[in-house]
N, C-alpha and C positions, 0 to 999 in steps of 0.2 A: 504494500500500500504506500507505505511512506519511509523515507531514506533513515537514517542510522541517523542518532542522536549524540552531538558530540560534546561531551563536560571537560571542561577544563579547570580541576581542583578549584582554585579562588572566584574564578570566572566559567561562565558555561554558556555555552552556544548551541540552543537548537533552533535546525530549519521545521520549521508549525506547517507548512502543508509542502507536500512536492510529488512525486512521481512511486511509482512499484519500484520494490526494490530491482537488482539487476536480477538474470537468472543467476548468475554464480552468486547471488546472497543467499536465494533461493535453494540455490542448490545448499550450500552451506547449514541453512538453517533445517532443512530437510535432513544432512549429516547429522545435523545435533539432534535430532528429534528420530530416533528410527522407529519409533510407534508406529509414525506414520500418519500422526493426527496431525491436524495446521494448527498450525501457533501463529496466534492475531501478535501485531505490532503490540496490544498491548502484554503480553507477557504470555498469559492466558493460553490454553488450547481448548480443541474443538473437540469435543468428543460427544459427542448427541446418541442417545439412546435409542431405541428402536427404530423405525424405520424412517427415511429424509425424501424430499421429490423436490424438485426444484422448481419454484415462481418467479415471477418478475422483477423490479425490483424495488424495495422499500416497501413490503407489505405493511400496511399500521394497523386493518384492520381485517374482521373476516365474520362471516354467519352461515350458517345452516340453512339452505332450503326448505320452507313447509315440511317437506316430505322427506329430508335427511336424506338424500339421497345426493345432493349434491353442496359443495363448500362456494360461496363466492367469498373472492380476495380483494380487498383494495388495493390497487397498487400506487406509490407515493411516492416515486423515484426523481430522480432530475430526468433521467434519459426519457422516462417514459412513464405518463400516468394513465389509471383508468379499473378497468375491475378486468378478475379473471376467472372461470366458474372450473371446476376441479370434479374430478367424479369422483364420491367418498369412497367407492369400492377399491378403484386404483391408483387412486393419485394424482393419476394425470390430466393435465389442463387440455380442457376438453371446449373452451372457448375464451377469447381475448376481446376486449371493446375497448381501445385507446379514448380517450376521453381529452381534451383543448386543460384539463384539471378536475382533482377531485382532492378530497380531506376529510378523513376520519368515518365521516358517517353513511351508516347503511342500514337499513329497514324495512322490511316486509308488512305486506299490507296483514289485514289478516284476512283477509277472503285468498290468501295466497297469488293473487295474480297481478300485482306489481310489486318492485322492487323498487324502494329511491335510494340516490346516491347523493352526497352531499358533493356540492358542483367546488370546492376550495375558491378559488382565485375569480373563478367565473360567473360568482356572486347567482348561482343559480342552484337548484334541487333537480336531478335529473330524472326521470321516472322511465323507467323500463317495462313492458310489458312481458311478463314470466307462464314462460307455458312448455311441457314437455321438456325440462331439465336447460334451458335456454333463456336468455336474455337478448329484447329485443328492444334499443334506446325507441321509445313513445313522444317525447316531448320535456319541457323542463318549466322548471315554476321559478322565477325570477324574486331574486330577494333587494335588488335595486338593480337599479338603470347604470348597466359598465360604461362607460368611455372606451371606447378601440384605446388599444396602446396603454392605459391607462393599470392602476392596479385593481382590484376588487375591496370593496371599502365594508364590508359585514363577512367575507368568509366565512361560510357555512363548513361545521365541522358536525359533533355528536348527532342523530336525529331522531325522534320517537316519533310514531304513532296512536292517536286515542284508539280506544278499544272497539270503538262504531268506524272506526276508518277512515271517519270524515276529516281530522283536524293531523297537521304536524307541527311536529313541536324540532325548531331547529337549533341549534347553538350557533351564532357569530359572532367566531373567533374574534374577529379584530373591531367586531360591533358592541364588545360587552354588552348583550343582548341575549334574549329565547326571543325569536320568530315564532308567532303562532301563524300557520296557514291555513286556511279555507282549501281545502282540495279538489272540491269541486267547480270552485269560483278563480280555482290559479291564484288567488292573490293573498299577501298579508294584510291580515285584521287586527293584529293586535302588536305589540313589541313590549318585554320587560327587561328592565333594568337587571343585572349581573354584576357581579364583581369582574374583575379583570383577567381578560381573553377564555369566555366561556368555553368550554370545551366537553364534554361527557353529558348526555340528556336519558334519564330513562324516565317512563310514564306508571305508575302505582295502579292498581286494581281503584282505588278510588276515586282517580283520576289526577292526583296530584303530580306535577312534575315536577321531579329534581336535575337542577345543572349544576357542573362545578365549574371553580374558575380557576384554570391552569394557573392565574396570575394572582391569586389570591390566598382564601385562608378557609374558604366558605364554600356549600353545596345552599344552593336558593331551592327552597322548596314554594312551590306557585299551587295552592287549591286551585280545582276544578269548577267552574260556574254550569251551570244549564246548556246553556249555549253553545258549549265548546271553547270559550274564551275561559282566560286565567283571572285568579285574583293577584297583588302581587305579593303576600305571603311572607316568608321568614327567612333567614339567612341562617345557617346550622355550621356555627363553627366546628370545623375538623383539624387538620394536619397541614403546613405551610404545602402549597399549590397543588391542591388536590385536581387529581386528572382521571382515570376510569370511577365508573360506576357501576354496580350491578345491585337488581333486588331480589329479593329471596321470591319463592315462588309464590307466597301465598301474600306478599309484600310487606311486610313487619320488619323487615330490616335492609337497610341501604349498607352496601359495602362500598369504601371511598379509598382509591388507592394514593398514597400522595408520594409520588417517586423523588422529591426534595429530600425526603426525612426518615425513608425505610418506613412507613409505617404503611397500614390497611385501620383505616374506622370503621366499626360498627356503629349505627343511625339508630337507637329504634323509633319508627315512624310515627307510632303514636306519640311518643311523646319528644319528637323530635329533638334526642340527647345523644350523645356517643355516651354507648354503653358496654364497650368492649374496642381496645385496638390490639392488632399483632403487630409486632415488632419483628420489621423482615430485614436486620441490618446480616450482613453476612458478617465471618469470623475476622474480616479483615478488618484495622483498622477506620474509624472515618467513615462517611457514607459514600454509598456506591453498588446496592444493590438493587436501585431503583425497579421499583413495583408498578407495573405502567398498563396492568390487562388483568380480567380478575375471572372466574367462572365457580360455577359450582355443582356440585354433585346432584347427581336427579334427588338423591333425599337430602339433601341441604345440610349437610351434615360435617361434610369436607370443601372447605377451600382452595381454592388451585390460585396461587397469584403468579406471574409471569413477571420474573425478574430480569431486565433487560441486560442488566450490567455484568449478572451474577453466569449469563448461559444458561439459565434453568430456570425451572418451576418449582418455585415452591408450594408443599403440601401442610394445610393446616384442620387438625381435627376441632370441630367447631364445642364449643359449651352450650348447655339448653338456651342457655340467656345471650351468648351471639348467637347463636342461627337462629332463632326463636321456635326452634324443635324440642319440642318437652322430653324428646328419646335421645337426643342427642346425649354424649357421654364425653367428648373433648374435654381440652384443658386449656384449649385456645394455642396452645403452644404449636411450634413446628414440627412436625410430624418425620420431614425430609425433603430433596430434594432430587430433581431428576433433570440431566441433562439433557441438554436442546441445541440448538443452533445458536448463532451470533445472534444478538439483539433480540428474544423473544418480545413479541409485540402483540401478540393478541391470542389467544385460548379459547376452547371451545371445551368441554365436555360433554362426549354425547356417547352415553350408552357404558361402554366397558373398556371405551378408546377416548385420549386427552388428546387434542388436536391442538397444536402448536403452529403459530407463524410465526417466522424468525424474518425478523427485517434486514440482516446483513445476510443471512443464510450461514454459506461456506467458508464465507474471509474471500482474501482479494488474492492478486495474483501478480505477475509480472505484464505488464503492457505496455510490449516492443511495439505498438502498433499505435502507441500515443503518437497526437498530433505536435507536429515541430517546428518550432518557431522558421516565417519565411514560408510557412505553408498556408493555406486557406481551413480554418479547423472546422470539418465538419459535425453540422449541428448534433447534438447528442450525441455525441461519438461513446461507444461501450469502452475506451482502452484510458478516457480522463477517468480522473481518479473517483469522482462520483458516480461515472457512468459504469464505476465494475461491479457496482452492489447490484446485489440478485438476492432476493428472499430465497428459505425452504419451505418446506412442510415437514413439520414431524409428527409420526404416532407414536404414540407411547398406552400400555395398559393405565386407568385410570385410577386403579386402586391396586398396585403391585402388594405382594406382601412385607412383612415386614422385615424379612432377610433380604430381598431383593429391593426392598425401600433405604437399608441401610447399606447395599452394596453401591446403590446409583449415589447415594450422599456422599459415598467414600470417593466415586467418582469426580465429581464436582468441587469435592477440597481441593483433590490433585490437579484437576485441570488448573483451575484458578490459581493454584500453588499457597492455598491456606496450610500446608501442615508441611511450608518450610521455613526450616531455621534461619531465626537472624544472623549474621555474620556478626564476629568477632568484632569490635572496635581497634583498628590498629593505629588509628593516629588521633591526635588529639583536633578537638571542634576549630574549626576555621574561623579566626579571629575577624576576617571578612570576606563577602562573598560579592562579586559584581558578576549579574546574571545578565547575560547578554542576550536577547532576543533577537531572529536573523528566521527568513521563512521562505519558501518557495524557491527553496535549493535540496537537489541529494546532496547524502554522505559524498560519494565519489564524483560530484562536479566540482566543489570543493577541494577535497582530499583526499580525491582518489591516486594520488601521485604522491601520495606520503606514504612511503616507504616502510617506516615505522609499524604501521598500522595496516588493516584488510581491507584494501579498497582495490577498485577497477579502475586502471588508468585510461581504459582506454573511453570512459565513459568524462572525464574531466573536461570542463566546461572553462573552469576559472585555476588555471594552473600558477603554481606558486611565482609565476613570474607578475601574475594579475593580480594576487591577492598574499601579497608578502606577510601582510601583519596578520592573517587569519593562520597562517602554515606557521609565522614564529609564536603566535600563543599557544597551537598545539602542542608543539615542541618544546617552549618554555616550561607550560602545566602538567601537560599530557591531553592524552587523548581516549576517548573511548570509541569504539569502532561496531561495537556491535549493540548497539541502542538502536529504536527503532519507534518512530513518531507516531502518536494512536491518532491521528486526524486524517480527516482526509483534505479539510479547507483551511481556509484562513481564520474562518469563526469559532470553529472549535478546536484549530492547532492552537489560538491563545487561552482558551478557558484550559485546555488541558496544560501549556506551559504556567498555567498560574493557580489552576487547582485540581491538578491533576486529576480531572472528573470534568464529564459534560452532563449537565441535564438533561433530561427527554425532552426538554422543550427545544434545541438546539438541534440534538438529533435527529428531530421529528419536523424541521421547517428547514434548517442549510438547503433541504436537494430541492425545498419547493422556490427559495429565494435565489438561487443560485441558477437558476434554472429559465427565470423570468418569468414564473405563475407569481408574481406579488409578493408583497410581505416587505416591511423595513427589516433593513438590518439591525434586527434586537440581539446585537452582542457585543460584548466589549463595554459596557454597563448601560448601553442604549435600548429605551422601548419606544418605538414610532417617533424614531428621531429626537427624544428627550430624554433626558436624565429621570428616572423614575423613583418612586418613594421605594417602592419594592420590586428589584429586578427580577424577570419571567425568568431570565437563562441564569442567574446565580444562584449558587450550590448553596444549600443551608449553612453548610461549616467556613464559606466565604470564599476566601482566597490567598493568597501568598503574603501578601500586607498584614491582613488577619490574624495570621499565625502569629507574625512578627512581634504583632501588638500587643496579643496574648500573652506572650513569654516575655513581653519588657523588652524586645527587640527593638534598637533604630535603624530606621528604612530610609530609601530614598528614593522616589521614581522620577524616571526620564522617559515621557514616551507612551507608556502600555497607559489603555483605559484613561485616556482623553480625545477630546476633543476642541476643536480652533473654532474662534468665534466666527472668521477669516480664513476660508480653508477654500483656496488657498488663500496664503493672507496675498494683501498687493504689495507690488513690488517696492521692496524699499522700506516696508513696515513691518515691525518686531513681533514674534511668535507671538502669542497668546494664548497658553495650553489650559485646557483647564478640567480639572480628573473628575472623570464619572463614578469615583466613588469616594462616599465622606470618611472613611481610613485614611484616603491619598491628599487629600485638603490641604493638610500642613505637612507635607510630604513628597509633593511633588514641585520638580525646580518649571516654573509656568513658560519659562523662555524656549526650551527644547519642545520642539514638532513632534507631534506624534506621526500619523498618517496623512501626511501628503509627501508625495512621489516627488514633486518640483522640488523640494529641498533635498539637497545631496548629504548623505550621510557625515560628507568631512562637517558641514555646517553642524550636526547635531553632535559630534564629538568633538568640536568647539567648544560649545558649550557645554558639555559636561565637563572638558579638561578644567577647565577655567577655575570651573567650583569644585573637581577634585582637590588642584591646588590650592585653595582656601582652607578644604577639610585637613588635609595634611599637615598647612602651617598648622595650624590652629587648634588641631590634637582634636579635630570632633569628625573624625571620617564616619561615617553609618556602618552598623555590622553587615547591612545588607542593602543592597543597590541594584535596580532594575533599570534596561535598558532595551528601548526598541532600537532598532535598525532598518528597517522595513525598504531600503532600495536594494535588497536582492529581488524584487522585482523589477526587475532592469527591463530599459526602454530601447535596448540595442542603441544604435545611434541616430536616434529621433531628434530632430530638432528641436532645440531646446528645452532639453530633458535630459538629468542625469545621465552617466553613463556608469557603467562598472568600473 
């Protein structure tokens, strides 16, 4: 997926998005590994349990046919969005309908003979007409009037249906909004208020609908009127940005997964309380097992949550008082765990088989067949680095025993590398650290002509004759060669250089923004181009400053997590940086540029030298120091634009 991460003891330098690695890494890492299972850039391997089929890519979401007899898939990819219908017997995708975009949501009528798809970007509901195991696009129901060219301003995500057929109840995303539709009439009649970037909608036997808000803290629960219209009801605080929803069968209890915090809530409906959470943190430190899809057992008894971060499913035996089954006999506690594919994103339970989609599926690969600067990049190309994700499908028994419950958990430690030992401490704590930030380069364009180390010369872009001071800090500090970057872009090579974790919210929108189906870039501490009270894409436990702050650490940043009032500023007028987060406030030097290309790197280590030499007199250097770099995005030799 991405090049070799390179630290240099005092100083460290990673490239946050670039290219597959080469095949001789490939092949390399394949030596290390003779399982034979894939090992993801992030450390991790793949070992999925029962049986895998390959879908599109970036599934988010999936459901059952009426009649179980067949899976549709949403697919959520840059390359390519749309639904894909699977036949439960074999696996195999058995029909494809590319879609202009889609987002999260899908729902069946209940006379079984339409399917709607949530239109994402294209501000629309798509409705299908479902007959004979087949999907056949009917028409679509408009949630506002698009602009060509323009973005989509309510994307529709979560969507239910009322119990008589007539009404839908939509989630938009970037409307902080439930759409109520009239079905028969095409249009919205109603709109309610939501916390922020609603997202998950399910409808209650008594009509009441619950949404949560990706961006929030809260599931709104909306009573039902006569009419098919909402009232607009109560907010039910749960767990920081709660995202799936599921109800128990007989509706007495809402399950709220919030992938921020490791946790799953229990709702009970009547008296709209959380009255039970599981706690899905894995063994590892920190969060990062985010819970992002939930299902449950036909007798309501067991939990299935789908851990995106973790490769698996976790199993949870429910208490009378969570599932609201008086036979119930759990402890709430974790039961175990079952391996799946990269990114599990959405669960089904049906019958005797746990039906998994995994949104990264297999891991990535090598792609000789990337496009190359000087050439024309064809659109969607499958060999960029978004374009190599491809979902699976996994079965798995749904109720394995419990030798075989405890064999898959044993699984799942190993893969992830929970039951390995800490190394030895051999040197004493680094008195200071300057982190250097640098992206959209391999290990071997760089350094593949470093000697020292295992690189591919023949893959060298910027050879030690271009790039002297990057080859003598290798030299000087060291080098590490076989690191390997968990991103695939620019969005999330910096959340993961700074919190070693992306959210499912970052996850789950890069391939739609990247892509040009809509959406600000909410990263880097930005929502809809503003600095926010509470950020969508940051991780509960924060980020690198964070920690800092924590432990009585002084920080310093240059660069990461701002933005110019003046971007680009005009010529001749002084940066104006200023940090999108309130840790970086009195922390960050406001003169040094973050992200804009038109200033050249010597200009921003200018000024950082300047105020080195002040710390240095002055005996107040920071124990840790952050720096962007961001012109390895190089503009060849464009006129009037940096060069390398």
């Amino acid at each position: 997926m991405c090049s070799k991460l390179t630290c240099l003891l005092a100083l460290a330098f990673v490239a946050s998005a670039c290219n597959s690695p080469s095949p001789q890494v490939e092949a390399a890492i394949a030596a290390q590994d003779p399982s034979g299972e894939r090992r993801l850039p992030t450390g991790a391997r793949l070992d999925p349990a029962g049986v895998s089929y390959d879908l599109g890519p970036l599934p988010l979401a999936m459901t059952l046919s009426p009649d179980r007899s067949r899976l549709i898939v949403l697919l959520n990819g840059w390359r390519e969005q749309g639904i894909q219908v699977v036949d439960r017997s074999t696996g195999r995708v058995v029909q494809k309908i590319s879609l202009p975009a889609v987002f999260l949501g899908m729902a069946f009528s209940p006379d079984a003979k339409s399917l709607y798809v949530s239109g994402g970007n294209e501000d629309v509901v798509y409705r299908f007409d479902w007959a004979g195991g087949e999907a056949k696009l009917a028409d679509s129901i408009a949630l506002a009037v698009k602009q060509p060219g323009r973005s989509g301003t309510r994307y529709p995500a979560g969507i239910a249906i009322s119990r008589d057929g007539r009404t839908l109840y939509v989630a938009e995303n970037l409307g902080d909004s439930l759409a109520v539709i009239d079905i028969a009439a095409h249009r919205v009649v109603q709109r309610l208020a939501t916390e922020k970037y609603a997202y998950g909608v399910t409808a209650g036997p008594d009509g009441t609908v619950y949404v949560s808000a990706w961006g929030g803290w809260t599931v709104s629960a909306f009573p039902a009127r006569a009419n098919g219209t909402l009232e607009q009801g109560t907010r039910i605080r749960v767990a920081r940005h709660p995202s799936a929803l599921l109800l128990s069968s007989d509706g007495s209890r809402l399950f709220v997964a919030s992938g921020s915090t490791d946790k799953v809530s229990v709702v009970d409906t009547r008296t709209q309380r959380v009255v039970a959470t599981m706690n899905d943190a894995s063994p590892a430190v920190g969060e990062g097992s985010t819970p992002n899809a939930l299902a449950l057992s036909p007798d309501g008894s067991r939990l299935y949550v789908a851990e995106a971060d973790n490769n698996a499913v976790a199993l949870f035996d429910l208490s009378a008082a969570a599932s609201g089954v008086s036979r119930a006999t759990g402890t709430d506690a974790l039961a175990g765990r079952i391996p799946v594919g990269w990114y599990p994103s959405a669960v089904v339970a049906d019958g005797n088989d746990l039906l998994v989609a995994n949104a990264k599926g297999r891991g990535t690969a090598p792609n000789p067949g990337h496009w190359q600067p000087g050439q024309p990049m064809p659109a969607h190309t499958p060999d960029y680095t978004l374009g190599q994700i491809n979902g699976t499908l996994t079965i798995n028994p749904a109720r394995p025993s419990t030798s075989d419950l405890d064999a898959l958990s044993s699984r799942v430690a190993t893969a992830n590398g929970w039951n390995s030992q800490q190394a030895k401490k051999r040197y004493p704590p680094f008195e200071h650290v300057i982190y250097i930030i640098k992206e959209n380069r391999t290990y071997d364009q760089v350094f593949g002509d470093l000697k020292q180390a295992d690189g591919d010369s023949s893959l060298v872009f910027f050879p030690r004759s271009v790039s002297p001071n990057h080859h003598a800090l290798a030299e000087r500090f060291g080098i590490f060669d076989r690191f390997f970057v968990n991103a695939e872009v620019s969005p999330d090579g910096h959340e993961w250089s700074m919190a070693a974790y992306v959210t499912d919210y970052a996850e789950k929108t890069i391939s739609s923004n990247y892509s040009g189906r809509g959406r600000s870039y909410d990263y880097q501490g930005l929502n809809r181009n503003a600095v926010p009270d509470d950020d969508v894409a940051e991780p509960s436990s924060g980020y690198l400053w964070n920690l800092a702050e924590r432990a009585g650490i002084t920080y310093r940043d240059y660069g990461e997590f701002v933005y110019e009032a003046d971007d680009p500023p005009a010529v001749g007028s002084r940066v104006s940086a200023a940090p999108t987060k309130s840790a970086l406030l009195d922390h960050t030097n406001t003169a040094y540029s973050g992200w804009n290309l038109d200033i050249p790197d010597q200009a921003r280590a200018d000024v950082w030298l300047a105020e080195f030499q002040e710390f240095v007199r002055d005996g107040k250097m920071p124990a840790l120091e952050i720096l962007t770099l961001p012109n390895d995005h190089t503009s060849g030799a464009t006129a009037g634009r940096p060069t390398p």
